[in-house]
N, C-alpha and C positions, 0 to 999 in steps of 0.2 A: 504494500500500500504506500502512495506516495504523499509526501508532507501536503498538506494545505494549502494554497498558492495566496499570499497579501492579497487587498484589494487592490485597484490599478490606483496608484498615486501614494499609496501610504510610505511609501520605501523613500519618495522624495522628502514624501510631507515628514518624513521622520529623522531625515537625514539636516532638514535646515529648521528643525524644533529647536527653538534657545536652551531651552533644559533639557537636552536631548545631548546637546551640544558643548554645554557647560558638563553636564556631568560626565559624558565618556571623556573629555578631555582631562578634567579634573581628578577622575578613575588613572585613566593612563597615567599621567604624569607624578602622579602619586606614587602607582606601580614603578614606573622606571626608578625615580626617587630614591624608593626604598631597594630595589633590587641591585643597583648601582652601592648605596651605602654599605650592603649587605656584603658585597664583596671584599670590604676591609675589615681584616680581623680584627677581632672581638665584637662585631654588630651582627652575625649572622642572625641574633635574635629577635632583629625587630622586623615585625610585620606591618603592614598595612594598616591594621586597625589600630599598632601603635600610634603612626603617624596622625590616623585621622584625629586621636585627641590632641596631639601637641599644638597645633596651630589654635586652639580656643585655652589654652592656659594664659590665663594672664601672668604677665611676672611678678605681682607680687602675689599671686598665691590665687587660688578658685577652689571653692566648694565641691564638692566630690556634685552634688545634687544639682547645681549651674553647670557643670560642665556635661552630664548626662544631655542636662536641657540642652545645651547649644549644642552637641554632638548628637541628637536626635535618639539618641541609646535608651535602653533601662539602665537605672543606677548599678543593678548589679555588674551588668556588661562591663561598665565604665568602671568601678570597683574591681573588678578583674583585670583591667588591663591598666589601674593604676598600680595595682598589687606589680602586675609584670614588671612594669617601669620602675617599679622600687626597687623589686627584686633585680634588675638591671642597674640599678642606682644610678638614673637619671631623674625619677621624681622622687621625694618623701611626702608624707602628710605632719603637716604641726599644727598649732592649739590655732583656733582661729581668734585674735587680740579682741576683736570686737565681739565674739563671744565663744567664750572659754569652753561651752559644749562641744562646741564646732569644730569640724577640724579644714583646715586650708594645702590644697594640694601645689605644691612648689616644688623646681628644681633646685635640683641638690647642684654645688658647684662642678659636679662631671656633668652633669645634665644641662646647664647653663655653659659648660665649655662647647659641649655636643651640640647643642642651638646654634651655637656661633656658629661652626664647623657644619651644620647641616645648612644654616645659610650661604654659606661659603658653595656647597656644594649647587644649591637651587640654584643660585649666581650663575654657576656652572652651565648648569642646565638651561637656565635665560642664555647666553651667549650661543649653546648649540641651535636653538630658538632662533635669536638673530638670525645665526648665518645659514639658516634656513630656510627662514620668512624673509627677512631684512628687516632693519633696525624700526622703519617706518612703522610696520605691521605690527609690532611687537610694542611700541614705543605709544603705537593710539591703540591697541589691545589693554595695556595699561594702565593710560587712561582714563578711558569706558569703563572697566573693570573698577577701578579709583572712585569714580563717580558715581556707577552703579551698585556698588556696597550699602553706604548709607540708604539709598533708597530702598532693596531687600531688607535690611536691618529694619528700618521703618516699618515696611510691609509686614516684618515678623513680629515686632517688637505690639504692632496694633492685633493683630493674630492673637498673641498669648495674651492681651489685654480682654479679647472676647471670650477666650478661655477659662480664663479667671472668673467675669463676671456670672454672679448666680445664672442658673439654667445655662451656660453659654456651651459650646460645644467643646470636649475633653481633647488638649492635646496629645497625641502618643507620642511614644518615645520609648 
Protein backbone atom coordinates (compact mmCIF):
# COMPACT_ATOMS: atom_id res chain seq x y z
CA UNK A 1 0.00 0.00 0.00
CA UNK A 2 1.36 3.27 -0.93
CA UNK A 3 1.62 6.52 1.45
CA UNK A 4 -1.19 9.17 1.01
CA UNK A 5 -0.23 11.63 -1.43
CA UNK A 6 -0.58 15.92 0.27
CA UNK A 7 -3.19 17.87 -1.00
CA UNK A 8 -1.84 19.98 -4.25
CA UNK A 9 -0.22 23.05 -2.79
CA UNK A 10 0.20 22.06 0.83
CA UNK A 11 4.10 21.08 0.23
CA UNK A 12 4.60 24.99 -0.87
CA UNK A 13 2.10 26.20 1.51
CA UNK A 14 4.33 24.52 4.16
CA UNK A 15 7.42 25.19 2.84
CA UNK A 16 7.04 29.35 3.15
CA UNK A 17 4.97 28.86 6.72
CA UNK A 18 6.90 31.56 9.01
CA UNK A 19 6.72 28.92 11.83
CA UNK A 20 7.32 26.22 9.77
CA UNK A 21 10.39 28.05 8.92
CA UNK A 22 11.56 29.55 12.14
CA UNK A 23 11.37 26.25 13.79
CA UNK A 24 13.12 23.77 11.25
CA UNK A 25 15.75 26.29 11.10
CA UNK A 26 15.92 26.92 14.64
CA UNK A 27 15.72 22.78 15.18
CA UNK A 28 18.71 22.51 12.70
CA UNK A 29 20.95 24.87 13.86
CA UNK A 30 20.55 23.83 17.30
CA UNK A 31 21.37 20.39 16.13
CA UNK A 32 24.50 21.30 14.21
CA UNK A 33 25.38 23.56 17.51
CA UNK A 34 25.38 20.80 19.61
CA UNK A 35 26.68 18.19 17.52
CA UNK A 36 29.66 20.29 16.46
CA UNK A 37 30.25 21.02 20.49
CA UNK A 38 29.97 17.57 21.10
CA UNK A 39 32.88 16.78 19.27
CA UNK A 40 35.24 18.31 21.97
CA UNK A 41 36.10 16.32 24.76
CA UNK A 42 34.57 16.40 27.75
CA UNK A 43 30.97 17.66 26.11
CA UNK A 44 29.86 14.40 24.52
CA UNK A 45 27.05 14.86 27.11
CA UNK A 46 25.08 17.40 26.12
CA UNK A 47 22.13 17.01 24.01
CA UNK A 48 19.79 19.11 22.46
CA UNK A 49 17.38 19.48 25.00
CA UNK A 50 20.35 20.62 27.19
CA UNK A 51 20.68 23.54 24.99
CA UNK A 52 17.12 24.26 24.55
CA UNK A 53 17.09 25.54 28.40
CA UNK A 54 20.25 27.57 28.28
CA UNK A 55 19.22 30.33 26.16
CA UNK A 56 16.02 31.20 28.76
CA UNK A 57 18.47 31.25 31.99
CA UNK A 58 18.84 34.43 32.87
CA UNK A 59 22.26 35.38 34.44
CA UNK A 60 21.56 36.17 37.55
CA UNK A 61 19.75 33.06 38.25
CA UNK A 62 15.75 31.74 37.10
CA UNK A 63 13.35 29.78 38.89
CA UNK A 64 13.34 26.13 38.03
CA UNK A 65 9.18 26.88 37.50
CA UNK A 66 9.99 30.25 34.88
CA UNK A 67 12.09 28.42 33.08
CA UNK A 68 9.76 25.30 32.49
CA UNK A 69 7.21 28.31 31.44
CA UNK A 70 9.50 29.99 28.93
CA UNK A 71 10.88 26.48 27.74
CA UNK A 72 7.39 25.37 27.04
CA UNK A 73 8.22 21.87 29.27
CA UNK A 74 6.70 20.33 32.50
CA UNK A 75 8.67 21.37 35.48
CA UNK A 76 9.78 17.98 35.85
CA UNK A 77 11.31 17.70 32.29
CA UNK A 78 13.14 20.89 33.15
CA UNK A 79 14.11 19.48 36.77
CA UNK A 80 15.74 16.70 34.97
CA UNK A 81 17.61 18.26 32.80
CA UNK A 82 18.67 20.93 35.28
CA UNK A 83 19.69 17.98 37.41
CA UNK A 84 21.81 16.87 34.02
CA UNK A 85 23.45 20.23 33.90
CA UNK A 86 24.46 20.05 37.53
CA UNK A 87 25.45 16.99 37.23
CA UNK A 88 27.74 18.23 34.35
CA UNK A 89 28.56 21.35 36.59
CA UNK A 90 27.50 23.84 34.36
CA UNK A 91 24.27 24.96 36.28
CA UNK A 92 23.64 24.75 40.31
CA UNK A 93 20.54 25.72 42.04
CA UNK A 94 20.98 28.27 45.38
CA UNK A 95 18.54 29.86 47.85
CA UNK A 96 16.50 32.29 45.83
CA UNK A 97 17.54 36.06 48.05
CA UNK A 98 14.02 37.31 47.45
CA UNK A 99 12.73 34.30 48.86
CA UNK A 100 14.51 31.87 50.82
CA UNK A 101 11.92 28.98 49.81
CA UNK A 102 12.91 29.31 46.56
CA UNK A 103 15.53 28.09 44.84
CA UNK A 104 17.36 30.13 41.69
CA UNK A 105 18.93 28.08 38.85
CA UNK A 106 22.58 29.78 37.90
CA UNK A 107 25.62 28.86 36.31
CA UNK A 108 28.39 27.61 38.18
CA UNK A 109 31.71 29.45 36.94
CA UNK A 110 32.47 26.27 34.38
CA UNK A 111 29.19 26.85 33.08
CA UNK A 112 29.56 30.62 32.70
CA UNK A 113 33.10 29.91 31.07
CA UNK A 114 31.02 27.25 28.75
CA UNK A 115 28.60 30.36 27.72
CA UNK A 116 31.27 32.33 26.64
CA UNK A 117 32.81 29.46 24.72
CA UNK A 118 29.58 28.38 23.34
CA UNK A 119 29.06 31.83 22.15
CA UNK A 120 32.25 31.88 20.61
CA UNK A 121 31.32 28.82 18.97
CA UNK A 122 27.43 30.31 17.42
CA UNK A 123 29.94 33.31 16.29
CA UNK A 124 31.29 30.58 14.51
CA UNK A 125 28.44 29.35 13.14
CA UNK A 126 27.11 33.05 12.06
CA UNK A 127 30.25 33.49 9.94
CA UNK A 128 29.71 29.87 8.07
CA UNK A 129 26.11 31.67 7.68
CA UNK A 130 27.78 34.60 6.10
CA UNK A 131 29.69 33.16 3.74
CA UNK A 132 26.82 31.26 2.62
CA UNK A 133 24.14 33.79 2.49
CA UNK A 134 26.31 36.97 2.42
CA UNK A 135 26.71 39.39 5.03
CA UNK A 136 23.44 41.25 3.63
CA UNK A 137 21.10 38.27 4.29
CA UNK A 138 22.36 37.53 7.56
CA UNK A 139 22.85 41.19 8.71
CA UNK A 140 18.74 42.02 7.86
CA UNK A 141 17.95 38.28 9.03
CA UNK A 142 19.19 39.92 12.33
CA UNK A 143 17.43 42.45 12.36
CA UNK A 144 13.98 41.28 11.69
CA UNK A 145 14.62 38.73 14.13
CA UNK A 146 15.96 41.81 16.67
CA UNK A 147 12.69 43.50 16.09
CA UNK A 148 10.55 40.64 15.85
CA UNK A 149 11.37 39.31 19.51
CA UNK A 150 9.78 41.91 21.45
CA UNK A 151 6.62 41.63 19.56
CA UNK A 152 6.34 37.57 20.07
CA UNK A 153 7.27 38.24 23.63
CA UNK A 154 4.37 40.63 23.79
CA UNK A 155 2.15 38.20 21.91
CA UNK A 156 3.02 35.77 24.78
CA UNK A 157 3.44 37.76 27.48
CA UNK A 158 -0.62 38.91 26.69
CA UNK A 159 -1.22 34.91 26.01
CA UNK A 160 -0.36 33.96 29.80
CA UNK A 161 -2.06 37.05 30.93
CA UNK A 162 -5.42 35.38 29.43
CA UNK A 163 -4.28 32.33 31.03
CA UNK A 164 -4.12 33.57 34.33
CA UNK A 165 -7.34 35.28 34.30
CA UNK A 166 -10.35 33.37 36.08
CA UNK A 167 -12.03 30.85 33.58
CA UNK A 168 -9.24 31.93 30.86
CA UNK A 169 -7.90 29.05 28.83
CA UNK A 170 -4.90 26.77 30.73
CA UNK A 171 -1.44 27.19 29.29
CA UNK A 172 0.40 23.76 28.71
CA UNK A 173 3.76 23.07 29.16
Amino acid sequence: MSPPSAPPGLAAEKAQNLGHLLFRTARLFNELAVARLNRRPGLEALRPAHMQLLPHLDLGGTRPAELARRVGLSRQAVGQLIDDLDALGVLTRVPDPADKRGKLVVFTPQGAAGLREGLAHLAALEAELRAGAGDAVIDALKATLAQTLPVVEGLWAAEAALAEAPGGPPLRN
